[in-house]
N, C-alpha and C positions, 0 to 999 in steps of 0.2 A: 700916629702913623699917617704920612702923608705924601704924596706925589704925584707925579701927571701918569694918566692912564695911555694905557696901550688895546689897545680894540680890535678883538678876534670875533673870528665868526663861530659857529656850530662845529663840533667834530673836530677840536682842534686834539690829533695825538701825539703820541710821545716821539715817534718819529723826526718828524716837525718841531716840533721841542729842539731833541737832539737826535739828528739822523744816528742811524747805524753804523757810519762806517764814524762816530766819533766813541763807540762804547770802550776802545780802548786807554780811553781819558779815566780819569781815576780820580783825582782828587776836584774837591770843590771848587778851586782857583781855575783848573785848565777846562773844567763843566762851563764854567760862567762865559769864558768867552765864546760858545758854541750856542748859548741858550739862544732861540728860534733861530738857527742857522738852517733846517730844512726850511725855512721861508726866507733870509737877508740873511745870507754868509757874515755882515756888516752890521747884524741887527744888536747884537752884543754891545757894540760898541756906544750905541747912543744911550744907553738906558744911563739913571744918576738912580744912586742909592735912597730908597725910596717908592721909587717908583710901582704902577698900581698894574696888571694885567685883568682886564674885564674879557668875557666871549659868553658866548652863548650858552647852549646845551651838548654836557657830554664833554666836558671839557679834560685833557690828558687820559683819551679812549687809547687803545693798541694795548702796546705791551705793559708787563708788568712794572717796567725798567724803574728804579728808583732816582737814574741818572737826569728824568727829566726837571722832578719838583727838585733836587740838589743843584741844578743848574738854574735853575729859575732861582734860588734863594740867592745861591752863592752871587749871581748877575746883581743882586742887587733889591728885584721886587718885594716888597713887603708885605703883598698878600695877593692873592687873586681870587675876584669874584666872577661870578658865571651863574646860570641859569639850573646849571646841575655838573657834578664831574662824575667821572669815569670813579665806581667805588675805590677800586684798589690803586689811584692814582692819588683820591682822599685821603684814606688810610697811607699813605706814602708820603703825602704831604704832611700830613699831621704826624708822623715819624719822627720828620726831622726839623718839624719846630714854624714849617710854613703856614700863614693862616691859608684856608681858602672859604671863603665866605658864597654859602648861594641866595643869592636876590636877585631876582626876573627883573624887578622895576628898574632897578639897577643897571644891570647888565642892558637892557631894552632903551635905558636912556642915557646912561655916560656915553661921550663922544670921545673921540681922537682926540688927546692934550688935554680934557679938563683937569682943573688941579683936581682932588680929591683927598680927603682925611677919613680915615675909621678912627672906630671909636671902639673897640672887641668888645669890652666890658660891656658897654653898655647898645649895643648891638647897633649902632648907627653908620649909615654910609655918607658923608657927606659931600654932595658936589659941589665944590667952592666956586666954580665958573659959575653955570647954572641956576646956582641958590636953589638947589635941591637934595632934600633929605630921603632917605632909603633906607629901609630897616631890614636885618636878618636874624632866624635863630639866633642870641650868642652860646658861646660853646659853656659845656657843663664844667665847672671849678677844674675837675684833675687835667680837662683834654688846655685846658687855659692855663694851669702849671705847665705841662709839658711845653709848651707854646712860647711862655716866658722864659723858660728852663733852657730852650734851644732845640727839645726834642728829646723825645725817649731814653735814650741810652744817657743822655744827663741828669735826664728827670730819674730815670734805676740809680743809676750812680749816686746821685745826691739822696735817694732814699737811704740807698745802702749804708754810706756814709752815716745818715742821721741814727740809722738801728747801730751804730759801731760796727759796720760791714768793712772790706777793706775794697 
């Protein structure tokens, strides 16, 4: 995984993500071009597949909305790291398959545009501009299925599958 960073500050919430008045978007495709539209109506449009969202603390606070991390995927990011999230924006991202990785050092030292590559397995952040390394928890075996899987409901499915489930 690997791409140029986008650099948010503290408190960034779901609104901001995707405002309100876009909740009646529905699919992944029409989420993506909305993702940070309460900050750059326009900001959708420059992200390349890949690409890395870094911010502070508290990161996808406000509502529950799962609109936010779907439109962050669907956009394109590959994972976002921060200093802490919002629990139930965690749990939401890790739903549908999104990494979100928390490292302070990280988040405190990637800048606007570094390239950057993770490493999940093996818990590394690496800033390729910089020639700076950063390490985080990596995630426990099942939460790392789902992840690869695409996300819960694939990761059920594929179980159900493997037991002869229909």
């Amino acid at each position: 995984m690997s791409g140029r960073a986008y650099v948010f500050g503290d408190n960034v919430d779901t609104d901001l993500i995707v405002p309100g008045r876009f909740l009646t978007l529905s699919t992944p495709e029409e989420l993506a071009g909305v993702c940070m539209a309460g900050l750059d109506a326009g900001f959708a449009s420059r992200l390349r597949q890949g690409d890395v969202f870094v911010a502070g603390r508290n990161f996808g606070c406000g509502s529950s909305r799962e609109h936010a991390p779907i439109s962050i995927k669907a956009a394109g990011i590959c994972c976002v790291i921060a200093v802490s999230f919002a629990r139930i924006f965690y749990r939401n991202a890790i739903n549908i398959g999104l990494p979100v990785l928390e490292s302070k050092s990280a988040a405190r030292s990637i800048r606007e545009g570094d390239e950057i590559a993770v490493e999940l397995q093996e818990g590394r952040i690496i800033n390729l501009t910089q020639e700076e390394t950063y390490t985080f928890t990596p995630f426990p075996g099942f939460i790392m299925d789902i992840i690869r899987e695409g996300g819960l409901v694939n990761y059920l499915k594929n179980r159900s599958t493997d037991r002869g489930g229909n």
